[in-house]
KELUMTI-378712 format. One record per residue: chain; x, y, z of N, C-alpha, C, CB in turn; residue number from 1. Coordinates in steps of 0.2 Angstrom, whole numbers, plus 5000, padded with zeros to 4 digits. Each point is the difference from the previous one (the first is absolute). Glycine has a CB too. Example, Ala and Ser with C-alpha at 12.3 -4.5 7.8 and 13.67 -1.06 7.14 Angstrom:
2
{"A",{5066,4972,5039},{4996,5006,5000},{5004,5006,5000},{4991,4994,5006},1},
{"A",{5007,5011,4990},{5004,5006,5001},{4996,5005,5003},{5006,4997,4990},2},
END
This chain:
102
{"A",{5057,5448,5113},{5005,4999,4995},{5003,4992,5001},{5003,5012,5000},1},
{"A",{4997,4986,4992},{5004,4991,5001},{5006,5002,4999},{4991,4991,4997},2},
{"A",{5012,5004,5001},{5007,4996,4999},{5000,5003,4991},{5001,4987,5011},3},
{"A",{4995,5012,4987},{5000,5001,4992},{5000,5008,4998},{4992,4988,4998},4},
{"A",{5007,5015,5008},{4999,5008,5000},{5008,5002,5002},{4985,5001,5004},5},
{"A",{5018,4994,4999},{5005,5003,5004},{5006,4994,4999},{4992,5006,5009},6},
{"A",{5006,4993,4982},{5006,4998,4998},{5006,4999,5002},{4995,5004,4995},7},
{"A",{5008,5002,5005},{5009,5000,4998},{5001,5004,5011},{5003,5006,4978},8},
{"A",{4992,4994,5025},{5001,5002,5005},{5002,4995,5006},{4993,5010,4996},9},
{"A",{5008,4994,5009},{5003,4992,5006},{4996,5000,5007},{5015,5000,4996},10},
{"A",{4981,4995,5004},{4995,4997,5005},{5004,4999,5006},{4993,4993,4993},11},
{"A",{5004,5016,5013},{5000,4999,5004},{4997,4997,5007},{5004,5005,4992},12},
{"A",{4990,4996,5005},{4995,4998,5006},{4993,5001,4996},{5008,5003,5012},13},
{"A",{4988,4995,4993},{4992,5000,4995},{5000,5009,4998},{4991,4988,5006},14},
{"A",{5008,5009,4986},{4999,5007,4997},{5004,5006,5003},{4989,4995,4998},15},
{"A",{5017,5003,5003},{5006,5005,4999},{5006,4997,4995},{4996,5005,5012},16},
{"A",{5005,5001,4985},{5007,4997,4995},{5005,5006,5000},{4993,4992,4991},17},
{"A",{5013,5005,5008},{5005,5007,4996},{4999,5000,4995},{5009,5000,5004},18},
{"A",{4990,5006,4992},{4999,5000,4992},{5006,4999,4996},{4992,5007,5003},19},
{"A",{5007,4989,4994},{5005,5001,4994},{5004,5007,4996},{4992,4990,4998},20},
{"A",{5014,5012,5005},{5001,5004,4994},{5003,4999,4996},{4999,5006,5006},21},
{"A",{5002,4997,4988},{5001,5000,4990},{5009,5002,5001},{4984,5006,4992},22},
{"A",{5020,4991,5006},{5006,5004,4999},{5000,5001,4994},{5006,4995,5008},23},
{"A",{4991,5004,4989},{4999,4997,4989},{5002,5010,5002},{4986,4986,4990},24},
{"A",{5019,5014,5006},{5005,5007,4999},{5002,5003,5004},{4995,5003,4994},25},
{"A",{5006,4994,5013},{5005,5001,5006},{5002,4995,5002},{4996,5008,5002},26},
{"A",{5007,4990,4993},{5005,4996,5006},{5009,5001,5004},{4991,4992,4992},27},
{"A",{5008,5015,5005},{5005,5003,5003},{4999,5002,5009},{5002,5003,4987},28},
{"A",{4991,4996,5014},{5000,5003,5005},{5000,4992,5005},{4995,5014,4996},29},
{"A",{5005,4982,5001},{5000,4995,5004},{5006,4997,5005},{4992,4999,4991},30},
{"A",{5006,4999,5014},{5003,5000,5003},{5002,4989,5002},{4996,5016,5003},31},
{"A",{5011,4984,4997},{5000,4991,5000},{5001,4999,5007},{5006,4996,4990},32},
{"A",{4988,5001,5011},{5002,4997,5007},{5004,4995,5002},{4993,5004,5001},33},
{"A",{5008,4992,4994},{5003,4992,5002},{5006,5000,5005},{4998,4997,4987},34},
{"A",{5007,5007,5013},{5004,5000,5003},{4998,5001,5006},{5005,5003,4992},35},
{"A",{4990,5003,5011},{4998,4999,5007},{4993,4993,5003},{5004,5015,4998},36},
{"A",{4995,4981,4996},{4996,4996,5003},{5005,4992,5001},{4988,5008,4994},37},
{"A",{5019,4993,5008},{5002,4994,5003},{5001,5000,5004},{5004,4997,4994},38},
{"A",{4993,5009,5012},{5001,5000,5006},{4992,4997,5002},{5012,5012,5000},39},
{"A",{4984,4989,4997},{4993,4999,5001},{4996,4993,4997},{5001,5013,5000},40},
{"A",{5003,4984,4997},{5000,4995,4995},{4995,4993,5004},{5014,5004,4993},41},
{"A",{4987,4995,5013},{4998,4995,5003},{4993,5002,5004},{5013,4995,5000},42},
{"A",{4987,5012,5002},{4993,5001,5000},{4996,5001,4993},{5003,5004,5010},43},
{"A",{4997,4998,4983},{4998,4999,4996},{4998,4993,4997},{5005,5009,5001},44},
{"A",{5001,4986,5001},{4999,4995,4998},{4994,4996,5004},{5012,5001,4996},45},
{"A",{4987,5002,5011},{4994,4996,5002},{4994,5004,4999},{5005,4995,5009},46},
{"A",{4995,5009,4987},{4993,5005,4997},{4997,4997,4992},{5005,5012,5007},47},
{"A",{5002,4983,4991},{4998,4997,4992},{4994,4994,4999},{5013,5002,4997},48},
{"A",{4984,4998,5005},{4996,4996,5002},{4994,4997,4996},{5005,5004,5010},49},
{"A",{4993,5001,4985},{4994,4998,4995},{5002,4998,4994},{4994,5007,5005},50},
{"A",{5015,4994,4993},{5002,4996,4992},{5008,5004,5001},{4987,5000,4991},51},
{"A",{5017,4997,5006},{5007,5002,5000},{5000,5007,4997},{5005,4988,5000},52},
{"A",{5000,5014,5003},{5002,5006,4996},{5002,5000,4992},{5005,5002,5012},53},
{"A",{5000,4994,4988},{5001,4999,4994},{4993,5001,4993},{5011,4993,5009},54},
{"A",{4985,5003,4994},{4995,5000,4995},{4994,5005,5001},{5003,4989,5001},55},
{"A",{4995,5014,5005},{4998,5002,5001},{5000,5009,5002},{4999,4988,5001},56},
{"A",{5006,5015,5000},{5005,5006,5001},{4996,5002,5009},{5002,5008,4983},57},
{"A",{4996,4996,5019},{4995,5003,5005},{4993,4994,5001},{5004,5014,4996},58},
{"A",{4995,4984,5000},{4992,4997,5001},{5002,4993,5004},{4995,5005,4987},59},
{"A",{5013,4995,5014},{5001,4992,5002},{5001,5002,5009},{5007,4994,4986},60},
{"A",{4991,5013,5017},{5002,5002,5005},{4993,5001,5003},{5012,5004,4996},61},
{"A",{4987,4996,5011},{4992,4999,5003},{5002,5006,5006},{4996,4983,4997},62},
{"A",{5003,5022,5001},{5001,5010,5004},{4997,4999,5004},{5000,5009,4992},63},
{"A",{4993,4987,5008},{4995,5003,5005},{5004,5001,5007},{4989,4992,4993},64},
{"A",{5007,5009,5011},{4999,5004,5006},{5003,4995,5005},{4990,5007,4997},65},
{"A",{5006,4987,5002},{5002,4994,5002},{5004,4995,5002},{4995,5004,4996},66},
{"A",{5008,4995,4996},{5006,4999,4997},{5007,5002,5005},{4991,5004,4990},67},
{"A",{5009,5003,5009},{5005,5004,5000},{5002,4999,5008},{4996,5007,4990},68},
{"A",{4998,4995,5012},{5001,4999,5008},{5002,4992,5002},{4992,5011,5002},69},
{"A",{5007,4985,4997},{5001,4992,5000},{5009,5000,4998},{4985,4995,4995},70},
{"A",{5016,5008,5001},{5006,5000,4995},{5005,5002,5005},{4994,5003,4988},71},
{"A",{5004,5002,5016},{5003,5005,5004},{5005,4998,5007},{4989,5007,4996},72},
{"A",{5004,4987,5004},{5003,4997,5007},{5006,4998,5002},{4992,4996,4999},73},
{"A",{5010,5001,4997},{5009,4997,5003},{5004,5004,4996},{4999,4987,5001},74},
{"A",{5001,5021,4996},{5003,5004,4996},{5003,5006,5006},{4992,4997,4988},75},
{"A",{5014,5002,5011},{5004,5007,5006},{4998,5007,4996},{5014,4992,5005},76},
{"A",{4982,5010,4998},{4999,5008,5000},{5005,5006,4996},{4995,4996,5012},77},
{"A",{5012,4999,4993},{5004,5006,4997},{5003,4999,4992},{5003,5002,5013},78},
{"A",{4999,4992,4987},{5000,5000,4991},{4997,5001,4996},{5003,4993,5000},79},
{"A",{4988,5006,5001},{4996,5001,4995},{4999,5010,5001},{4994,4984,5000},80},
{"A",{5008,5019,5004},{4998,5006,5001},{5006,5004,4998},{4992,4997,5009},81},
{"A",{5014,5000,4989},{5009,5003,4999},{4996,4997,4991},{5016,4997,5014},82},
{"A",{4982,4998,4985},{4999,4999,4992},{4997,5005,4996},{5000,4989,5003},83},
{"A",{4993,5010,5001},{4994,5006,4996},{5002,5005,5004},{4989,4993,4997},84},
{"A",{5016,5012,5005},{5002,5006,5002},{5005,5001,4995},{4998,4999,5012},85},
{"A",{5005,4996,4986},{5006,5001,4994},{4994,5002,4993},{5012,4990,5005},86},
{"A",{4983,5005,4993},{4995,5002,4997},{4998,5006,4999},{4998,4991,5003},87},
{"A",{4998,5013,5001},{4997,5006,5001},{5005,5005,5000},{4991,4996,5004},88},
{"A",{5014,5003,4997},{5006,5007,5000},{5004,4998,4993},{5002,5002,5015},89},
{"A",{4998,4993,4980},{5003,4999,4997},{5005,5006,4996},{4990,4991,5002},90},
{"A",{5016,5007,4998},{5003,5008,4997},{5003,4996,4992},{5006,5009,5015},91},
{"A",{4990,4996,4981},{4999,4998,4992},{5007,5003,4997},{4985,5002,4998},92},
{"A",{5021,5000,5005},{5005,5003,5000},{5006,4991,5000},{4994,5015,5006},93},
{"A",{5004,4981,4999},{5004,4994,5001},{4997,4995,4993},{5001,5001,5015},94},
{"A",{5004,5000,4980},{4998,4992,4995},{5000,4994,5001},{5005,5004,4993},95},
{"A",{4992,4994,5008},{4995,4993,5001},{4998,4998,4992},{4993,5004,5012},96},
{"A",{5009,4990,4986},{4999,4998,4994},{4996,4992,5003},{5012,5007,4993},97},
{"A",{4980,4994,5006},{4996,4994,4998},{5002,4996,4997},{4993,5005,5001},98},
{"A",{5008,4988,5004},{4997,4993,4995},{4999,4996,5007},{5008,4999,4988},99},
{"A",{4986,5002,5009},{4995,4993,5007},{4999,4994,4999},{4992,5007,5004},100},
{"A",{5009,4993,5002},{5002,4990,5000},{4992,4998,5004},{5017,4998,5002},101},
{"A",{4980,5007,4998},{4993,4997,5003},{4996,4999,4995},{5001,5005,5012},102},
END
């Protein structure tokens, strides 16, 4: 599989990706993360690395395996693990009103 096959998906490592999923008619079930990513912001920001966000959405971010673990180094465990723990338990009941500044 190439890059042209794997469009709208995000380069993890060779020939692995997350797949793109379609909200087109759900976007009720979508969830905003902006709010939980100012606790994670400065490890993101060392993963932007192939084009800016702004221009780029996900594609400007380098997932690989690599990467990530390089990224990881000077990152305290316990923030980035209280961040993306707030993430996965997300409670859809708290209003959060999206506007990203990233």
């Amino acid at each position: 599989m190439n890059r042209r096959t794997h469009k709208d998906d995000i380069l993890i490592g060779p020939n692995n990706w997350i797949t793109f999923i379609s909200l087109e008619g759900r976007h009720s079930d979508a969830v905003c993360v902006d709010y939980y990513l100012e606790e994670v912001w400065p490890f993101l920001a060392k993963l932007e690395t192939l084009c800016v966000a702004g221009c780029c959405g996900f594609d400007a971010f380098d997932f690989t395996t690599d990467a990530v673990i390089e990224a990881l180094k000077d990152e305290d465990p316990g923030i980035l693990g209280h961040a993306f723990d707030q993430v996965i338990n997300h409670d859809t009941r708290i209003g959060i009103i999206c506007h990203s500044k990233y």
